[in-house]
One Martini backbone bead per residue (centre of mass of N, CA, C, O) as a GRO file, in nm:
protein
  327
    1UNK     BB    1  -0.951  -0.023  -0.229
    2UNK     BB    2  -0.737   0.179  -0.217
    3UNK     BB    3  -0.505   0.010  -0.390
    4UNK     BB    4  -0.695   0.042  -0.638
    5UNK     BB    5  -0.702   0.328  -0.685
    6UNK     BB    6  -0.413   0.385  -0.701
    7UNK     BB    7  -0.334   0.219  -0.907
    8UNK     BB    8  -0.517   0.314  -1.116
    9UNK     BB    9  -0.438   0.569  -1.118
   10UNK     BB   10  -0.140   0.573  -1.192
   11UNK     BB   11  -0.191   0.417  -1.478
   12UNK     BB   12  -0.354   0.630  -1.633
   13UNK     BB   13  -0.112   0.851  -1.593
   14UNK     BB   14   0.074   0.718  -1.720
   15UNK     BB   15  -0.069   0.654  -1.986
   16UNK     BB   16  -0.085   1.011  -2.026
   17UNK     BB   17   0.184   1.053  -2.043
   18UNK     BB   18   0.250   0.917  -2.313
   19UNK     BB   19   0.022   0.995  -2.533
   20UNK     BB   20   0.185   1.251  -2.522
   21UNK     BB   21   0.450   1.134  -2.611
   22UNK     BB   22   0.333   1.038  -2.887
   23UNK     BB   23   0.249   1.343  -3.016
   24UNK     BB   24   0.511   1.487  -2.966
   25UNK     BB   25   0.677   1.275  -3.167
   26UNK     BB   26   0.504   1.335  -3.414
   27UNK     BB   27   0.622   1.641  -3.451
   28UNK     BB   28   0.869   1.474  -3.351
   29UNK     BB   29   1.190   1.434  -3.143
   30UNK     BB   30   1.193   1.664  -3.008
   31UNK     BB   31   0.932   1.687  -2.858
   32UNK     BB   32   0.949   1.459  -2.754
   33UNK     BB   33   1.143   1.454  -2.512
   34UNK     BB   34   1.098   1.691  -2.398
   35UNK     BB   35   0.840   1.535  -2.267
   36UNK     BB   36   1.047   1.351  -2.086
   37UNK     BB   37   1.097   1.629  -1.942
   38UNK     BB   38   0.863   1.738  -1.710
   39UNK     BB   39   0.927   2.059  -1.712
   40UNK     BB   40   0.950   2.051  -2.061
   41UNK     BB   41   0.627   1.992  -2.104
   42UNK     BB   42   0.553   2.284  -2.136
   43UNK     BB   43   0.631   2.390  -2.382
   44UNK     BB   44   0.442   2.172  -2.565
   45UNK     BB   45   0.148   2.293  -2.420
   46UNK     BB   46   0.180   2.518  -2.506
   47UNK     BB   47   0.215   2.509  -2.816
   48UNK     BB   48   0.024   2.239  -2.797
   49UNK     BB   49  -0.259   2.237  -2.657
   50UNK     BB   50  -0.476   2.105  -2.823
   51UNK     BB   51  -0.323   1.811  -2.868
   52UNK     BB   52  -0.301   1.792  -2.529
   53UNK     BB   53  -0.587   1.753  -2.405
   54UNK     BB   54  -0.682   1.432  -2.401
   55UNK     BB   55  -0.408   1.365  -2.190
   56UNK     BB   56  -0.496   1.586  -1.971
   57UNK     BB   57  -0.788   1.450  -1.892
   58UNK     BB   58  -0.692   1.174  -1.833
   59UNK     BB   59  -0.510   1.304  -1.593
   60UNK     BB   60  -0.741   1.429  -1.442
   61UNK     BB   61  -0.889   1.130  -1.391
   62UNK     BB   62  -0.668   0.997  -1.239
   63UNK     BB   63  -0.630   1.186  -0.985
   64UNK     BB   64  -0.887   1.068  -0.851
   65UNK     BB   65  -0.866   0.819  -0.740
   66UNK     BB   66  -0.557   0.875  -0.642
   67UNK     BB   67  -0.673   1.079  -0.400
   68UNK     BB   68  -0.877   0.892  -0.257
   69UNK     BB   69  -0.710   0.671  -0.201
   70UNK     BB   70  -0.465   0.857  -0.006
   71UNK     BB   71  -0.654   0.942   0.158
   72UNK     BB   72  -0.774   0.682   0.298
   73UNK     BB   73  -0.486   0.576   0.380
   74UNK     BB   74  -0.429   0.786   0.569
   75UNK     BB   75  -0.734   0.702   0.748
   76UNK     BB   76  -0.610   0.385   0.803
   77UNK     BB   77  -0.263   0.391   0.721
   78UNK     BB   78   0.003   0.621   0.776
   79UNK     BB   79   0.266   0.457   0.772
   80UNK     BB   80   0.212   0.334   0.448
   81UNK     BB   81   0.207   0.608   0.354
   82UNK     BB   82   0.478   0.665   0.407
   83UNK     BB   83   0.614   0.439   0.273
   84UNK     BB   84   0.528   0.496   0.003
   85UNK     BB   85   0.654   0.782  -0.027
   86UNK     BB   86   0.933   0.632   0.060
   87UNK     BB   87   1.011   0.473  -0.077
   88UNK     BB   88   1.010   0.110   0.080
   89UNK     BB   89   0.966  -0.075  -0.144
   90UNK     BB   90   1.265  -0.054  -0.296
   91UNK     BB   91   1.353  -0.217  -0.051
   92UNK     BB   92   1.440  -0.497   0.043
   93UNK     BB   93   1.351  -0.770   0.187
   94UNK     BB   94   1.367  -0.850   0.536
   95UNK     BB   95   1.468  -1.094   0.713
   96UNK     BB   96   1.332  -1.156   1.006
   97UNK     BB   97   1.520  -1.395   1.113
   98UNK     BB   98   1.750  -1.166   1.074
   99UNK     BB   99   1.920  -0.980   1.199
  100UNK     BB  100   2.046  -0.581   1.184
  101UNK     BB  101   2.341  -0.562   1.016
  102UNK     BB  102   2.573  -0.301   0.956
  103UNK     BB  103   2.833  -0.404   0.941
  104UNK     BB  104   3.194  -0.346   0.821
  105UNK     BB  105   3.447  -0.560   0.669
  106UNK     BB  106   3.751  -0.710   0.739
  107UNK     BB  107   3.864  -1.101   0.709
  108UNK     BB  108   4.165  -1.137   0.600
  109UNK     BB  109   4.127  -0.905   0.343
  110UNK     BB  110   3.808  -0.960   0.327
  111UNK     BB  111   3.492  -0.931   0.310
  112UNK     BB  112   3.255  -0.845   0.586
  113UNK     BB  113   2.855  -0.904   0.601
  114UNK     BB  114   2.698  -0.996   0.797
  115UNK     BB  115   2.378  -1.157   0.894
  116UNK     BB  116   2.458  -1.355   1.151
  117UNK     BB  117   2.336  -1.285   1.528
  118UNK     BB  118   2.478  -1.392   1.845
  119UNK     BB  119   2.432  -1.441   2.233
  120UNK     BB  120   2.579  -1.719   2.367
  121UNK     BB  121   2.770  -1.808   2.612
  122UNK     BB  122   2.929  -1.519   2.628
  123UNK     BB  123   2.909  -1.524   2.266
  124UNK     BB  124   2.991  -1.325   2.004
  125UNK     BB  125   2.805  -1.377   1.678
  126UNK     BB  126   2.948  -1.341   1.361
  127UNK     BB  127   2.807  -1.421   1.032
  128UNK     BB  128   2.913  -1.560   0.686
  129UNK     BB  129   2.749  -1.773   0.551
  130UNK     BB  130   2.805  -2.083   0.473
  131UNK     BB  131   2.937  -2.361   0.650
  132UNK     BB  132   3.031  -2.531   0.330
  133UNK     BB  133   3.059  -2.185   0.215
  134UNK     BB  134   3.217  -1.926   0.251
  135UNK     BB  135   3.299  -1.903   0.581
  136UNK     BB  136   3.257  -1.628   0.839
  137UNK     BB  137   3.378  -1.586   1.205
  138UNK     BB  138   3.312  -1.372   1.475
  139UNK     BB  139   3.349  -1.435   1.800
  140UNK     BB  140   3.342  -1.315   2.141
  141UNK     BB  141   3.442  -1.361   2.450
  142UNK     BB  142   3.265  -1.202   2.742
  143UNK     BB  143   3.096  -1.317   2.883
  144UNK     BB  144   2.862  -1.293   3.106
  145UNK     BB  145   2.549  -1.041   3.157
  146UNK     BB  146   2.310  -0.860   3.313
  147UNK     BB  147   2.237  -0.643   3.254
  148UNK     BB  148   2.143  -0.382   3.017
  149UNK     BB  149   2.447  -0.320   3.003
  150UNK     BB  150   2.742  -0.268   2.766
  151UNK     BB  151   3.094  -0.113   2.799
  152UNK     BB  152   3.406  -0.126   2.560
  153UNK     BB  153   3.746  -0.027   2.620
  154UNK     BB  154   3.996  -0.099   2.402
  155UNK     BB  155   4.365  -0.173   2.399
  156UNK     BB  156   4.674  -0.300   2.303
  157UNK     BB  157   4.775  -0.252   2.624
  158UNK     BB  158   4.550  -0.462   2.759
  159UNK     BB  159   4.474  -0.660   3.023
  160UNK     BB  160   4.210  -0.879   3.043
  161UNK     BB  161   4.068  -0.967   2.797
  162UNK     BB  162   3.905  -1.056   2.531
  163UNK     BB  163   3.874  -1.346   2.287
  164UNK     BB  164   3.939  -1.363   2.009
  165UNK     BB  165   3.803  -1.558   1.685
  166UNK     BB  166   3.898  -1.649   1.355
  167UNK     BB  167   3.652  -1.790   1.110
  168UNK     BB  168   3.699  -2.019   0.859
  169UNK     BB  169   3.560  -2.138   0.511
  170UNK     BB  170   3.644  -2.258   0.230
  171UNK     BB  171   3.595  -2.362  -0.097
  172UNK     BB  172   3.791  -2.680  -0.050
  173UNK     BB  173   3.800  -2.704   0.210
  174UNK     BB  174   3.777  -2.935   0.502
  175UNK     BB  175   3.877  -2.702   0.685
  176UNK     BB  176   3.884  -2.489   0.899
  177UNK     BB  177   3.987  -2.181   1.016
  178UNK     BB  178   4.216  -2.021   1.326
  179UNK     BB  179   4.195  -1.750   1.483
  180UNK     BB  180   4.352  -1.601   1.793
  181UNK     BB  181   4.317  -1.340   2.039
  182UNK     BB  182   4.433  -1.174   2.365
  183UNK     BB  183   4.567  -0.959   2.276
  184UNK     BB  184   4.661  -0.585   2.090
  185UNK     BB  185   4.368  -0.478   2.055
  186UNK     BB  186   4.094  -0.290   1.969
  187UNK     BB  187   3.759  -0.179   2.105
  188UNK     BB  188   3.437  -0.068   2.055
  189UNK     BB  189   3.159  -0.162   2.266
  190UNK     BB  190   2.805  -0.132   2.257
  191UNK     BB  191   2.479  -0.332   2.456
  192UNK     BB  192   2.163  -0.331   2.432
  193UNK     BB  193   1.874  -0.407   2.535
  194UNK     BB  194   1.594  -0.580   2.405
  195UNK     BB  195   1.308  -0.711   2.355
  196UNK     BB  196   1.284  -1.033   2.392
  197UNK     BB  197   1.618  -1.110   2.245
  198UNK     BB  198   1.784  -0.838   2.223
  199UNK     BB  199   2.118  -0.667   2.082
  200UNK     BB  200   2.174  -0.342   2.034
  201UNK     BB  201   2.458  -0.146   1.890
  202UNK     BB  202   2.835  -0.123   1.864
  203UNK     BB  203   3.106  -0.223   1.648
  204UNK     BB  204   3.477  -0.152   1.692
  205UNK     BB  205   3.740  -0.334   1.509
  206UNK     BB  206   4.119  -0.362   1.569
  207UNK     BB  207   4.357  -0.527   1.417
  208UNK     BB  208   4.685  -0.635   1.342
  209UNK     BB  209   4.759  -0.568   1.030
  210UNK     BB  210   4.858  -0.875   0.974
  211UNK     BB  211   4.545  -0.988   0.974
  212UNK     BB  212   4.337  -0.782   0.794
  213UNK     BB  213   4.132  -0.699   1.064
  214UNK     BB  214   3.816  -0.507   1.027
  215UNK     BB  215   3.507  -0.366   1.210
  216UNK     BB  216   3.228  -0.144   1.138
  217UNK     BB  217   2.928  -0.108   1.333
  218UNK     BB  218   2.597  -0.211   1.327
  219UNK     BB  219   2.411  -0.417   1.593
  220UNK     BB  220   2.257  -0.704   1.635
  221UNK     BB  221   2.117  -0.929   1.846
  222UNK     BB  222   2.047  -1.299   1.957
  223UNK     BB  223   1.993  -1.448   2.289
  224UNK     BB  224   1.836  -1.696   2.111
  225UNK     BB  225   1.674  -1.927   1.915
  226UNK     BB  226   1.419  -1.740   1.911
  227UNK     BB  227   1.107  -1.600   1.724
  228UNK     BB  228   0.914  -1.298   1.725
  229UNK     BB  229   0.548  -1.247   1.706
  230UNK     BB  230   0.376  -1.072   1.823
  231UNK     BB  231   0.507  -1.144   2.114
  232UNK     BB  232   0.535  -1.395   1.995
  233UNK     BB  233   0.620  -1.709   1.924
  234UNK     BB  234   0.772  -1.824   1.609
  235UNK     BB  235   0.684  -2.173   1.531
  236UNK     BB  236   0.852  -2.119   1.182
  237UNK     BB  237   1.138  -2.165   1.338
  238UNK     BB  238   1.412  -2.341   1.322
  239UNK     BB  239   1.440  -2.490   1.609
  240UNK     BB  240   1.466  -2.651   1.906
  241UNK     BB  241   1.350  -2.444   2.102
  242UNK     BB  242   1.082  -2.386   1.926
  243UNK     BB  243   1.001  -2.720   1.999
  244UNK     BB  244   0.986  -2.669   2.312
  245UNK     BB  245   0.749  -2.506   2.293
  246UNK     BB  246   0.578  -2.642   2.155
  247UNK     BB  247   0.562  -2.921   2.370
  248UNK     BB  248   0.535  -2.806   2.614
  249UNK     BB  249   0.235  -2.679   2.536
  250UNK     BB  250   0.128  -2.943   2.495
  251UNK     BB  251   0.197  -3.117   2.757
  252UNK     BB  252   0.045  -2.929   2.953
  253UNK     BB  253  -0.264  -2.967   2.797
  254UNK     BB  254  -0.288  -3.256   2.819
  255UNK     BB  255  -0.143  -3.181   3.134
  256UNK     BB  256  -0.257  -2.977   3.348
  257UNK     BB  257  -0.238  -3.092   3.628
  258UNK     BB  258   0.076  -3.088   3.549
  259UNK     BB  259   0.426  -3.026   3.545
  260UNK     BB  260   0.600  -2.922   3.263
  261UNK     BB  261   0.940  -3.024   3.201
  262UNK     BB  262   1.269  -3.075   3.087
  263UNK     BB  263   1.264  -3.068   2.793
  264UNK     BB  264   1.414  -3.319   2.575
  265UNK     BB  265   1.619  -3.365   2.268
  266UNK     BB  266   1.671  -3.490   1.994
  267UNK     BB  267   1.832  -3.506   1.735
  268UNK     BB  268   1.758  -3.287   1.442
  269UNK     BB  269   1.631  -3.370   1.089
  270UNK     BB  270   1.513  -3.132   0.899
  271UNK     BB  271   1.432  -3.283   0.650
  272UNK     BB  272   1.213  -3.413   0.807
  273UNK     BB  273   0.909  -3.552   0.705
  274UNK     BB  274   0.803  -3.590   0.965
  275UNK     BB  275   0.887  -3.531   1.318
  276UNK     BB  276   1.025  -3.808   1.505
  277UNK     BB  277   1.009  -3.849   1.848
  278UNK     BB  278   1.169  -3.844   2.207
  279UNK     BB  279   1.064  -3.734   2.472
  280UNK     BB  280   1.189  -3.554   2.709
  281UNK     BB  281   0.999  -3.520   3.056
  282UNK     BB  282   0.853  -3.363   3.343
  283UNK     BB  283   0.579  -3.501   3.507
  284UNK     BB  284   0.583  -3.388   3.789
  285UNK     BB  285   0.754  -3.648   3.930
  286UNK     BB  286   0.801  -3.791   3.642
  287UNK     BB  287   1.054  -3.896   3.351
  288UNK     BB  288   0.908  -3.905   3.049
  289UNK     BB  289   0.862  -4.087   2.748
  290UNK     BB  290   0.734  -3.914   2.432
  291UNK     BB  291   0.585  -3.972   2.169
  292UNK     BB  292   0.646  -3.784   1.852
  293UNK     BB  293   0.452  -3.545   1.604
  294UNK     BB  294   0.590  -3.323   1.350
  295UNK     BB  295   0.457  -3.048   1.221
  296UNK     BB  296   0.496  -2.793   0.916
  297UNK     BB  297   0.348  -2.487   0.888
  298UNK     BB  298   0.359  -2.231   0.727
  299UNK     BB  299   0.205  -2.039   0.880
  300UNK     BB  300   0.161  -2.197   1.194
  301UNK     BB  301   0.374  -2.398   1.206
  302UNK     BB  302   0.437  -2.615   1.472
  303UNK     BB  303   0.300  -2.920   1.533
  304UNK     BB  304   0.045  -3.126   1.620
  305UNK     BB  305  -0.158  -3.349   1.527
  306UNK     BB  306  -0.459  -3.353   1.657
  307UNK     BB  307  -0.467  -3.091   1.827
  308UNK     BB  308  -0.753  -3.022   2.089
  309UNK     BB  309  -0.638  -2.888   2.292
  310UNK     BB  310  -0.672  -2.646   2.524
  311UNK     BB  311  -0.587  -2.377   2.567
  312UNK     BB  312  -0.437  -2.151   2.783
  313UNK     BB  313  -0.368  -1.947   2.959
  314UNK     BB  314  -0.159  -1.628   3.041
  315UNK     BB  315  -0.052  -1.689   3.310
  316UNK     BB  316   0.104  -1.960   3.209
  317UNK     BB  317   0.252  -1.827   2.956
  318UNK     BB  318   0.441  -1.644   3.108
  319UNK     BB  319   0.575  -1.829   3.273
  320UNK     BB  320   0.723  -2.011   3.079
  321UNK     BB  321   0.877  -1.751   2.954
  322UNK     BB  322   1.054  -1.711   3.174
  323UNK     BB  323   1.184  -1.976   3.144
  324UNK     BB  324   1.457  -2.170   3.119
  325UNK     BB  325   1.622  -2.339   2.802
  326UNK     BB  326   1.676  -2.616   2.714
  327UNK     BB  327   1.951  -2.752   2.511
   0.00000   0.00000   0.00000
């Protein structure tokens, strides 16, 4: 209901507007203009104030709606309403399943400004662009860290640092490009944990002129393939992990009895609807091949068709999110 008074209010002061500029237009072209720039609006209303009544009238009915909208959304969802005042819709919407990186710079003298990243077994991968068209990605071989934090700083005169790795394929090549570097570059990076999968901080990497590679800026990454909606996971995102969390979940609820782990997936066809697998899975003490059919609903993300068995309790699902995902 707020935002229909708010809208309804909007477009009547627009409509109030106008009309006011087109009275204006009426006298003349120089008035008319002059109406078109608001603080300007004031000369035409002295001027002719008998005649700017009706869209003054009009504007000021149109206050009342959209008065009333902001107020109901101020005590409904203040956030909302400040997004809306901080034009803050009028900025692109950001793929939640892909990380914030705001990073830029250039990889062999082209521009670089990936879009996805992750941090799997020990190596930082920022990347631009598709697999099979103009494609481009940095590397960082750092190597596994336990803490909650890391911070680097490299000198290109130091010894026993990572190693850096530029992967590029344009299109036309059949082959990508490889360039390693195990040191003589500079580096500044700092890595901070946050829940429930990802690392967030800042990397400057500057390569030896010769390579024409920089980039500088904040970076997200995740630490694994799934991706979270409101704290849990969001079975809608295609990836391996996120099957194995979902039929993990199925043969729990299927066998309560009986603990199900090492889910281990055939190569999956992503192309195909339904997919049909053969899931490997160690349920009690025995090592079962399960036949499995899985769908995926737009809203609800992937399952199993006909899955009626009862959810499973909060402590059992705590327990299984602590468990690391066999991929």
């Amino acid at each position: 209901m707020d935002a229909l008074l708010i809208l309804g209010g909007f477009f009547l002061l627009l409509g109030s507007f106008f009309w006011l500029a087109l009275r204006a237009f009426a006298r003349g072209a120089g008035w008319g203009l002059l109406c078109l720039l608001p603080p300007l609006t004031l000369l035409y209303l002295f001027r002719y104030g008998k005649e700017a009544r009706a869209p003054l009238l009009c504007a000021l009915l149109a206050a009342m709606p959209l008065g009333f909208g902001l107020l109901g959304l101020a005590e409904q969802d203040p956030n909302r309403l400040r997004a809306l005042l901080n034009l803050e819709w009028l900025e692109p919407v950001r793929n939640p399943w892909q990380p914030d990186i705001r990073l830029r710079g250039r990889l062999w003298g082209e521009p670089f400004a990936p879009v996805e990243g992750e941090f799997i077994d020990g190596r930082l991968r920022l990347s631009q662009g598709s697999a099979s068209f103009d494609w481009r990605e940095l590397v960082i071989h750092l190597g596994e860290f336990s803490g909650s934090q890391l911070t680097l700083d490299i000198l290109p005169q130091d010894d026993d640092v990572p190693t850096i790795e530029l992967v590029r394929q344009l299109g036309g090549n059949p082959l990508p490009e490889a360039l390693r570097l195990e040191r003589g570059y500079s580096m500044h990076l700092q890595l901070q944990r946050q829940a429930p999968n990802r690392l967030v901080g800042n990397l400057h990497l500057g390569l030896p002129s010769a390579h024409r590679t920089w980039v500088s800026g904040p970076i997200e990454v995740f630490t694994d393939r799934l991706r979270y909606r409101e704290g849990r996971v969001d079975t809608r995102f295609d990836s391996v992990q996120t099957l194995q969390v979902v039929i993990e979940d199925y043969l729990q609820r299927r066998f309560p009895q009986h603990r199900v782990e090492a889910v281990q997936l055939p190569d999956i066809d992503w192309n195909s609807r339904p997919l049909e697998l053969r899931v490997q899975a160690r349920i009690g003490n025995r090592a079962l091949i399960v036949p499995l059919l899985l769908l995926k609903d737009e809203q609800m993300g992937w399952g199993v068709p006909g899955d009626r068995y009862p959810p499973r309790g909060a402590s059992d699902q705590e327990a299984d999110a602590a468990k690391p995902l066999k991929s």
